[in-house]
Each structure stands twice: as C-alpha cells, then as structure tokens.
N, CA, C and O atoms as CSV, one atom per row, in Angstrom:
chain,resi,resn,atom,element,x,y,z
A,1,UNK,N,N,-0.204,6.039,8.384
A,1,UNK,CA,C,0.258,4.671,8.205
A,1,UNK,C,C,-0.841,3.705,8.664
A,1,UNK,O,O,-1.616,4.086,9.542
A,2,UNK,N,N,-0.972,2.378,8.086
A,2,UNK,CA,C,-2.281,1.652,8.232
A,2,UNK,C,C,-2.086,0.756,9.133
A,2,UNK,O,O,-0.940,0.357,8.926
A,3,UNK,N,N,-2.287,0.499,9.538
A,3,UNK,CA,C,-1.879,-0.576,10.647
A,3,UNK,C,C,-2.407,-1.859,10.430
A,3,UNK,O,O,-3.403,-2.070,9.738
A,4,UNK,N,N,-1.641,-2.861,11.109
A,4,UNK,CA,C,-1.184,-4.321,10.334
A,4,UNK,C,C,-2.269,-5.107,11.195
A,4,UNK,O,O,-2.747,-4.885,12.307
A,5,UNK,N,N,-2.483,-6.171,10.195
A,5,UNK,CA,C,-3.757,-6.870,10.801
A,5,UNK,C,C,-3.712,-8.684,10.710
A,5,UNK,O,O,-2.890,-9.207,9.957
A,6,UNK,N,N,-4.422,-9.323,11.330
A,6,UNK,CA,C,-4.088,-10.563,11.233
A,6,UNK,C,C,-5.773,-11.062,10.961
A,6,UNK,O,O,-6.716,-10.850,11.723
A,7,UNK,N,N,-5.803,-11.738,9.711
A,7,UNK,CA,C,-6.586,-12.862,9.425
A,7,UNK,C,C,-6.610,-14.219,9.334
A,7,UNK,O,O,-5.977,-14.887,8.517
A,8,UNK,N,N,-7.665,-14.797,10.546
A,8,UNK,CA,C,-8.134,-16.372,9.989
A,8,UNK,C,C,-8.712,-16.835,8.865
A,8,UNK,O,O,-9.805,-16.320,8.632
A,9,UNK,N,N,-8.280,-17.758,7.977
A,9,UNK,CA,C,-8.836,-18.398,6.971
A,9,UNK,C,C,-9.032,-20.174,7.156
A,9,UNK,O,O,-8.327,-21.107,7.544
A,10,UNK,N,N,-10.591,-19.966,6.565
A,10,UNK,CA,C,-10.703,-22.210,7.000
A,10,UNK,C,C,-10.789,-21.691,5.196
A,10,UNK,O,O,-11.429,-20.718,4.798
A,11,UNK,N,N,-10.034,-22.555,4.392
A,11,UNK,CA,C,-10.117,-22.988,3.383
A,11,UNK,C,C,-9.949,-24.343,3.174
A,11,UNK,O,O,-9.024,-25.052,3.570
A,12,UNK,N,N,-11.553,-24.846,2.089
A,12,UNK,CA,C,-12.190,-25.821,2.339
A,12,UNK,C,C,-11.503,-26.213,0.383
A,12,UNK,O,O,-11.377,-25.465,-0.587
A,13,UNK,N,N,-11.298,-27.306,0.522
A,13,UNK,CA,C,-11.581,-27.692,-1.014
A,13,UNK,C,C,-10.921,-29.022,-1.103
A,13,UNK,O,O,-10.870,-29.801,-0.151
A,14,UNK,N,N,-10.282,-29.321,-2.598
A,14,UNK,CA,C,-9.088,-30.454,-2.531
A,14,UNK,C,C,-8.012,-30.078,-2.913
A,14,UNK,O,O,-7.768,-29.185,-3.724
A,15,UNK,N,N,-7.229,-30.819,-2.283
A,15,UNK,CA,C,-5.699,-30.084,-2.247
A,15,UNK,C,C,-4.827,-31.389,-1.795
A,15,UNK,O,O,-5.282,-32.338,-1.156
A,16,UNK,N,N,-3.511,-31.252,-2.243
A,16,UNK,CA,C,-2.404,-32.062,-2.415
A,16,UNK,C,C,-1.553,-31.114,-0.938
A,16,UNK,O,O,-1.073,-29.981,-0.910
A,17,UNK,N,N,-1.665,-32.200,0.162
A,17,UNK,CA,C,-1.794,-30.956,1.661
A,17,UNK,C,C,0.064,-30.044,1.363
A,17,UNK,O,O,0.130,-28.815,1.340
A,18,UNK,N,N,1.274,-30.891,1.184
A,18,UNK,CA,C,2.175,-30.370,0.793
A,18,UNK,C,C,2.562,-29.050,-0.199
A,18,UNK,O,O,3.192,-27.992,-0.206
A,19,UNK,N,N,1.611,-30.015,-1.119
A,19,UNK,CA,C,1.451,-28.863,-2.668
A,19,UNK,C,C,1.250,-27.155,-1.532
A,19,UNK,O,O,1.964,-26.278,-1.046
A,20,UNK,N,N,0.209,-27.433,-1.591
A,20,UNK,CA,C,-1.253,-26.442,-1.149
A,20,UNK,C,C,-0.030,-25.469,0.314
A,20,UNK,O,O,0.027,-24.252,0.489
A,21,UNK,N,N,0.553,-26.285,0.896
A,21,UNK,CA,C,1.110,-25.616,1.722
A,21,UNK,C,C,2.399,-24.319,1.274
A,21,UNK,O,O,2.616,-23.115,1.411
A,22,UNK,N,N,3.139,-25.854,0.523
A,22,UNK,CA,C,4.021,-24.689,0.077
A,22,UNK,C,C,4.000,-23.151,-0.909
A,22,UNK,O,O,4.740,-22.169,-0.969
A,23,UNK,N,N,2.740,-23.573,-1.597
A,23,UNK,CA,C,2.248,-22.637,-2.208
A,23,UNK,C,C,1.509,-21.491,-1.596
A,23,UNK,O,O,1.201,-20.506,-2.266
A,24,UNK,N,N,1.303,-21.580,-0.682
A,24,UNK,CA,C,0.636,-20.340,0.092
A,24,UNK,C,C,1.956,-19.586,1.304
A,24,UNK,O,O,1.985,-18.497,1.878
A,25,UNK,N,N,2.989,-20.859,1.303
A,25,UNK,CA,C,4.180,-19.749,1.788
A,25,UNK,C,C,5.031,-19.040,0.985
A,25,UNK,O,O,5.678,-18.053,1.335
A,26,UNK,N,N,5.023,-19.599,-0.194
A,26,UNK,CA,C,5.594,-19.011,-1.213
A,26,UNK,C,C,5.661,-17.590,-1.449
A,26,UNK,O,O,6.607,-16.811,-1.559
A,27,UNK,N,N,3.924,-17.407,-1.517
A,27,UNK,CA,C,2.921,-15.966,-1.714
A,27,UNK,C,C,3.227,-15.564,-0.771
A,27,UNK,O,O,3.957,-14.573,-0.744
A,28,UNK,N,N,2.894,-16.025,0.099
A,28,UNK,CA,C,3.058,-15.145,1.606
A,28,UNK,C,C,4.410,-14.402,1.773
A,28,UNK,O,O,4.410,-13.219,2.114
A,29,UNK,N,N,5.744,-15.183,1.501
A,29,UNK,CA,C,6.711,-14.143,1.172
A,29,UNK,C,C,7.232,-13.649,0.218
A,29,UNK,O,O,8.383,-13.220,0.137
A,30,UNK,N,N,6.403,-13.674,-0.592
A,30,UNK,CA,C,6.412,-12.692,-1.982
A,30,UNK,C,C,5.986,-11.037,-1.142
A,30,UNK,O,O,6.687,-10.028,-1.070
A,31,UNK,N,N,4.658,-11.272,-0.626
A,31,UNK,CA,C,3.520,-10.146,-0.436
A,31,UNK,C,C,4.013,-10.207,1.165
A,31,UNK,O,O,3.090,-10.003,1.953
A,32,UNK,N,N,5.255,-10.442,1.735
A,32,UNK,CA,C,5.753,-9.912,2.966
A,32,UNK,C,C,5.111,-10.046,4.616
A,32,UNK,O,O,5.344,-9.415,5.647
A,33,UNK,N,N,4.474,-10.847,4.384
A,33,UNK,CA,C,3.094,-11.647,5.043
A,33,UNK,C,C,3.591,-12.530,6.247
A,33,UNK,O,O,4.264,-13.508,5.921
A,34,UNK,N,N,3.339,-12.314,7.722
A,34,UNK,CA,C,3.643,-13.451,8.370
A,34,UNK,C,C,2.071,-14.693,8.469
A,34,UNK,O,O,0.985,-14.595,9.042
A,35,UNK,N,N,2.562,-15.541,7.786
A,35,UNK,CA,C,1.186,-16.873,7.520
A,35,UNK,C,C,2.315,-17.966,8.564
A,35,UNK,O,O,3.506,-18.264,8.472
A,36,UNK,N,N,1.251,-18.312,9.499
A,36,UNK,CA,C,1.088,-19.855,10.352
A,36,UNK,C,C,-0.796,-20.753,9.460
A,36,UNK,O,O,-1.998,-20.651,9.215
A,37,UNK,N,N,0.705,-21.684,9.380
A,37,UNK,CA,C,-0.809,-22.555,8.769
A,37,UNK,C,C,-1.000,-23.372,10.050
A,37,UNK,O,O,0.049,-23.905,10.412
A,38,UNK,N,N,-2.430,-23.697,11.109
A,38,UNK,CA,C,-2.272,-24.320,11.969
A,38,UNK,C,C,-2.943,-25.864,11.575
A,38,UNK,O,O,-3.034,-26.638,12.528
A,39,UNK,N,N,-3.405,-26.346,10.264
A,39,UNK,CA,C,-3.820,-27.498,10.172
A,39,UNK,C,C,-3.943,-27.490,8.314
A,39,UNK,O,O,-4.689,-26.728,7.700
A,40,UNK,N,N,-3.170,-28.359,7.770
A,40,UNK,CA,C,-3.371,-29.035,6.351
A,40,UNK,C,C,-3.647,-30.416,5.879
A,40,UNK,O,O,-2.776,-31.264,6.075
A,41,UNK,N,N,-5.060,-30.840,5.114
A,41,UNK,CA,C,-4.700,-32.519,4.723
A,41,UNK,C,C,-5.641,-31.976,3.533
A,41,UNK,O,O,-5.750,-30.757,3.406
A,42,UNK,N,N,-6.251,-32.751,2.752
A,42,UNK,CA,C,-6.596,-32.996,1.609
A,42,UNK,C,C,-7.642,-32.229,1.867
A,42,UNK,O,O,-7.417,-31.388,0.997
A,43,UNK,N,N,-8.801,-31.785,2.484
A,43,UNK,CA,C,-9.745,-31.049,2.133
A,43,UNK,C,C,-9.874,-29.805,3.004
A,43,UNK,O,O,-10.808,-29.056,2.715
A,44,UNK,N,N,-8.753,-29.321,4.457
A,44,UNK,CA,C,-9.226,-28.094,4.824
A,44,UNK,C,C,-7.923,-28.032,4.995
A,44,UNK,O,O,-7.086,-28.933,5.047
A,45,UNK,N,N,-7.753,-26.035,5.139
A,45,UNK,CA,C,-6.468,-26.009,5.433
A,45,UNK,C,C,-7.119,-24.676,6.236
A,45,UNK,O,O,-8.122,-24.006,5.992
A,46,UNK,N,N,-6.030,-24.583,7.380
A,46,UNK,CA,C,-6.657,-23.564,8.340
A,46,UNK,C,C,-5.412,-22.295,8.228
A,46,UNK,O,O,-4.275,-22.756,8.325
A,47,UNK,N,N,-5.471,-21.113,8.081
A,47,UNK,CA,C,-3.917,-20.346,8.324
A,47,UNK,C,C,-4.668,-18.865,9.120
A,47,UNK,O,O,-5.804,-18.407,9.002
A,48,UNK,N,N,-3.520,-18.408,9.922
A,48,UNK,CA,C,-3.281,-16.781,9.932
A,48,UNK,C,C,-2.645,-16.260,9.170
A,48,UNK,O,O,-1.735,-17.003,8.803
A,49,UNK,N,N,-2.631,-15.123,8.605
A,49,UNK,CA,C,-2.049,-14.073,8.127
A,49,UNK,C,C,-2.243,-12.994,8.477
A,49,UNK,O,O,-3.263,-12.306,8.461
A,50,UNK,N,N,-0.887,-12.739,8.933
A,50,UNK,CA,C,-0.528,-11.542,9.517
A,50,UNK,C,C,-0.124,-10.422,8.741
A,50,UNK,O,O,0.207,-10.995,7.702
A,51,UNK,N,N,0.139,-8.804,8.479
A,51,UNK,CA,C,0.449,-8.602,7.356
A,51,UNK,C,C,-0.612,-6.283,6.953
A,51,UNK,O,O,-1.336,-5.647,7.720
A,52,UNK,N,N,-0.260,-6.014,5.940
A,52,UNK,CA,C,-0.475,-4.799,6.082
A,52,UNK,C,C,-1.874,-5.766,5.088
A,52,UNK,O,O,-1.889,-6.763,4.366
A,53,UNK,N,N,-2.908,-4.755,5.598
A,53,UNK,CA,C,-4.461,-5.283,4.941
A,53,UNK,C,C,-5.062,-6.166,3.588
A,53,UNK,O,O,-5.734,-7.182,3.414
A,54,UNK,N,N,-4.268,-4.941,2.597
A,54,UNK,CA,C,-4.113,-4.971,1.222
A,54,UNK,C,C,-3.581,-6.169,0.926
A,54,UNK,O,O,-3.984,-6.878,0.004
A,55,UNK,N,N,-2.463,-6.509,1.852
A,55,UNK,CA,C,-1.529,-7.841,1.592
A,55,UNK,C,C,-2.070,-9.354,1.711
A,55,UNK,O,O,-1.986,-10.457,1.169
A,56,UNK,N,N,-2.741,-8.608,2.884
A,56,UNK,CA,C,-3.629,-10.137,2.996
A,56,UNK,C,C,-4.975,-10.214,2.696
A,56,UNK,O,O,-5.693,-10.957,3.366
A,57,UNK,N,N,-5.564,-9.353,1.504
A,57,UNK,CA,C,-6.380,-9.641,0.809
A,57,UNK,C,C,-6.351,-10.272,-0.443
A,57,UNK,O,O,-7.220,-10.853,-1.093
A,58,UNK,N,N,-4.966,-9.994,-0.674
A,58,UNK,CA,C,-3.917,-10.002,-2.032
A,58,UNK,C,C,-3.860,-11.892,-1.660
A,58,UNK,O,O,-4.015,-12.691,-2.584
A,59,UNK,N,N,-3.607,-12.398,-0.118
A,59,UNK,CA,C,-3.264,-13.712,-0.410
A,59,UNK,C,C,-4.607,-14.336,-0.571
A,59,UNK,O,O,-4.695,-15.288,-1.347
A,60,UNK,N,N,-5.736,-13.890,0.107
A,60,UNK,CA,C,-6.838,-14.386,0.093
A,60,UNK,C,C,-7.143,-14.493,-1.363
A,60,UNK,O,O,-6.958,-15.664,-1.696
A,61,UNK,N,N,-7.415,-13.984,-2.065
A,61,UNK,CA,C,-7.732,-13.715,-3.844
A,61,UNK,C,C,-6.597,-15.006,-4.225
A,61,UNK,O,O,-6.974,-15.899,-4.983
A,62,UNK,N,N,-5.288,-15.026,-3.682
A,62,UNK,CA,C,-4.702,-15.741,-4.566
A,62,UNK,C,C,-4.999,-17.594,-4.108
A,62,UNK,O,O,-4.845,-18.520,-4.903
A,63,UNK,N,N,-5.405,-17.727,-2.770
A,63,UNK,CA,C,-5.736,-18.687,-2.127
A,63,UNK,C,C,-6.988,-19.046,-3.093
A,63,UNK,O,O,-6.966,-20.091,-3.743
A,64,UNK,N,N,-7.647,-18.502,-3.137
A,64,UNK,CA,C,-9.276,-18.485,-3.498
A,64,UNK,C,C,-8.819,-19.384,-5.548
A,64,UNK,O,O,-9.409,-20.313,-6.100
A,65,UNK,N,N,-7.828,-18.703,-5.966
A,65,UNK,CA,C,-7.789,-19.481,-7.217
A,65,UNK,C,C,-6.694,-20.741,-7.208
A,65,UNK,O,O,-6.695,-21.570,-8.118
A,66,UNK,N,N,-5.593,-20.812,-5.891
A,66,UNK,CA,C,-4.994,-21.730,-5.726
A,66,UNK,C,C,-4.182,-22.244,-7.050
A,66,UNK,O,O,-4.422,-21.940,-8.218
A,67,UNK,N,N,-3.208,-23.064,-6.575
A,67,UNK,CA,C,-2.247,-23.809,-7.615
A,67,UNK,C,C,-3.166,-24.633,-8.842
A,67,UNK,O,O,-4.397,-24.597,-8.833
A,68,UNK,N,N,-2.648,-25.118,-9.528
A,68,UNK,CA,C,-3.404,-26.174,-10.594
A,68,UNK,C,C,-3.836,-27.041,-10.211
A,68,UNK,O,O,-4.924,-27.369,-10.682
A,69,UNK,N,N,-3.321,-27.740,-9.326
A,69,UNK,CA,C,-3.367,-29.236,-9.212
A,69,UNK,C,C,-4.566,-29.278,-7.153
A,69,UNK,O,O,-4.838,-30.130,-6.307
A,70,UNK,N,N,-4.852,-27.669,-7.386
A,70,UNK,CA,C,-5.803,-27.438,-5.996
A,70,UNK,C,C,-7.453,-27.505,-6.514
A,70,UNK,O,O,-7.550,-27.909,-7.673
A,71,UNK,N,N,-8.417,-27.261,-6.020
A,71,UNK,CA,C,-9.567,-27.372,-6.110
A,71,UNK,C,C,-9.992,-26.329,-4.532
A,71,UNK,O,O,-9.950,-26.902,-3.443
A,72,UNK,N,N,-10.352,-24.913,-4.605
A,72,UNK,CA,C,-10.648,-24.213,-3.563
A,72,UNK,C,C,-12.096,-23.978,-3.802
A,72,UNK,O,O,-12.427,-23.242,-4.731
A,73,UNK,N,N,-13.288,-24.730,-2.786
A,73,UNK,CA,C,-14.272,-24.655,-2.610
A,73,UNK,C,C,-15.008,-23.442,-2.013
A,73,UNK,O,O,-16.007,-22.884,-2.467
A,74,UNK,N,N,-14.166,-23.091,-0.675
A,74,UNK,CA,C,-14.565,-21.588,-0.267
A,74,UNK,C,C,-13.820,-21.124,0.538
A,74,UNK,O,O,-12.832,-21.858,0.555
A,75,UNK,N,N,-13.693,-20.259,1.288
A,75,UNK,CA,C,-12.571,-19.433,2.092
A,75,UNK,C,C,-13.716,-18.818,2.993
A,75,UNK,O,O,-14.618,-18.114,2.541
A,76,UNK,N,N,-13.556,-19.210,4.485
A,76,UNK,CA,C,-13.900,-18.697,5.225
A,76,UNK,C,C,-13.029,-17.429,6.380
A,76,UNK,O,O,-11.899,-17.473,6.866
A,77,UNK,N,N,-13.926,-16.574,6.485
A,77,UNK,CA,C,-12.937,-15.694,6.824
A,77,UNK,C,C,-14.135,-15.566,8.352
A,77,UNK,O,O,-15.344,-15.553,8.585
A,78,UNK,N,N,-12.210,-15.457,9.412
A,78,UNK,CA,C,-12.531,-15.218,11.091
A,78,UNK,C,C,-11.991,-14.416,11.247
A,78,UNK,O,O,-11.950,-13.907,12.367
C-alpha cells in the first residue's frame, strides 16, 4: 500500500479568485483529496494537497490547464 502524501502548490497566473477556488475543490473531491487553499486573489493561489500520490498529481495536471475563464502561468511545487 502507498502511502499518502501532502503537496505545496504556489500557482501563479490569472484567475477569477472564487471561480479558481471552487474549481480546484470540486476536483479535489472528485479525486478524494484533502486540499486547504491557504491564500487566493487574482494572480496567486497557494494550496496543500493531501491525498494518495497519483491523486495529487492528477490535481496538479488538472490545475496546470485550469477552468476557461483561468489563465495558469506556472505551478510551483514545495
């Protein structure tokens, strides 16, 4: 069994901070994921994700192409 891991993400871009939020909790409990976002406004959004590996690579990829109405510049990973 793999054991569960937690990633920081600074994702940098433009974003509608509401939009952008709810859309990454959405995913997150789709893909079973505990995500704390600790800061959102129009150009960074900071989160953990907590979660089995795969899962939270799965949100990263989906972060990285974001909603329509987002603009994701880059994804930094801590």
């Amino acid at each position: 069994m793999q054991q569960l891991i937690t990633q920081h993400m600074k994702i940098v871009g433009q974003f509608q901070e509401d939009s952008f939020r709810n859309w990454v909790m959405h995913r997150a409990k789709i893909l079973d994921l505990d995500v704390k976002i600790k800061t959102a406004n129009s150009s960074l959004v900071e989160l953990s994700a907590s979660g089995h590996p795969i899962l939270v690579e799965a949100l990263e990829i989906a972060c990285s192409l974001g909603p329509l109405e987002s603009t994701v510049e880059s994804i930094q990973i801590n």
